[in-house]
N, C-alpha and C positions, 0 to 999 in steps of 0.2 A: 504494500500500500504506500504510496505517497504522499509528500506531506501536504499536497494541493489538495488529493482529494479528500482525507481528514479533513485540513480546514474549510471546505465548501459544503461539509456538512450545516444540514440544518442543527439537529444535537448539538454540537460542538457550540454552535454562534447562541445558541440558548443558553448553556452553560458558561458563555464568555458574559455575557449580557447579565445573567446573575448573579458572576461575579464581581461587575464592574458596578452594580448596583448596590451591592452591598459594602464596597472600596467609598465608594460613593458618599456612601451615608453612617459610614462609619468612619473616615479617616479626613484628615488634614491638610490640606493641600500646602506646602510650604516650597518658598525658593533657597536656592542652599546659601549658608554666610558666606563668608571670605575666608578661606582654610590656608595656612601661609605652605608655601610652595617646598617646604622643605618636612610637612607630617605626610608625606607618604614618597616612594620610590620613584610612584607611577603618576605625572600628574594629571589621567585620564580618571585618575579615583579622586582628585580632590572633592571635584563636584558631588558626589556619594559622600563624604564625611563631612562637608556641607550640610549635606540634607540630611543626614543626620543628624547634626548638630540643631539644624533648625525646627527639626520635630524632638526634637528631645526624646532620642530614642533611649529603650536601654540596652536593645542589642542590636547590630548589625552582623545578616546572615548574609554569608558568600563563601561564593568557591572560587574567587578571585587572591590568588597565593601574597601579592603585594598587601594588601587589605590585611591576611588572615596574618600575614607575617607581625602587624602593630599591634597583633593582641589582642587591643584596644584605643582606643580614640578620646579624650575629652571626656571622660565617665565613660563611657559607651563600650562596652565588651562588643568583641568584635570574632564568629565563630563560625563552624562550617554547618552546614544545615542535621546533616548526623550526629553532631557536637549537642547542639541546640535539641534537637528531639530526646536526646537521653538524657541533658539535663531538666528539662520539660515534662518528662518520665520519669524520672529515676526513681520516685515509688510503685510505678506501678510495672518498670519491666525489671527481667531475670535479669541477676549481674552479667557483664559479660566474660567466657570464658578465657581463663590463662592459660599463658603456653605450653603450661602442662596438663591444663584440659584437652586440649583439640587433638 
């Protein structure tokens, strides 16, 4: 299957619509601050730590390795989306196992 005809689904533009609705009316639309040119490697991320900055995030999720490398940002933990789910979980899933489980 290809990704055109996924996206020309009807389903799919339903589920985007739902989403975008609920984005909508639940979040904040903000412009990013001035982030000085020297908190990140990459300065295509400043504008993302920006916009963090300016919605007063408390976490910023990426798989983007420049990003994930600061850690953290200005308060703002900065972590990879599997990071983020298990700490988001951590009572309710199994540990995970050690090298001398597997």
């Amino acid at each position: 299957m290809y990704a055109g005809t996924v996206l020309n689904s009807a389903i799919v533009f339903d589920e985007v619509a739902e989403v975008r609705s609920h984005l909508l009316a639940d979040c904040e639309m903000v412009s990013p601050v001035e982030v000085p040119s020297t908190a990140c490697t990459d300065p295509n991320d400043l504008p993302v730590l920006g916009t963090a900055v300016a919605g007063r995030a408390d976490v910023l999720i990426t798989v983007d390795k420049d990003l994930l490398d600061l850690r953290g940002y200005s308060g703002i933990s900065i972590s990879r989306p599997s990071q983020f789910w298990r700490q988001a979980h951590a009572e309710t899933l199994p540990p995970e196992p050690t090298d001398d489980q597997t």
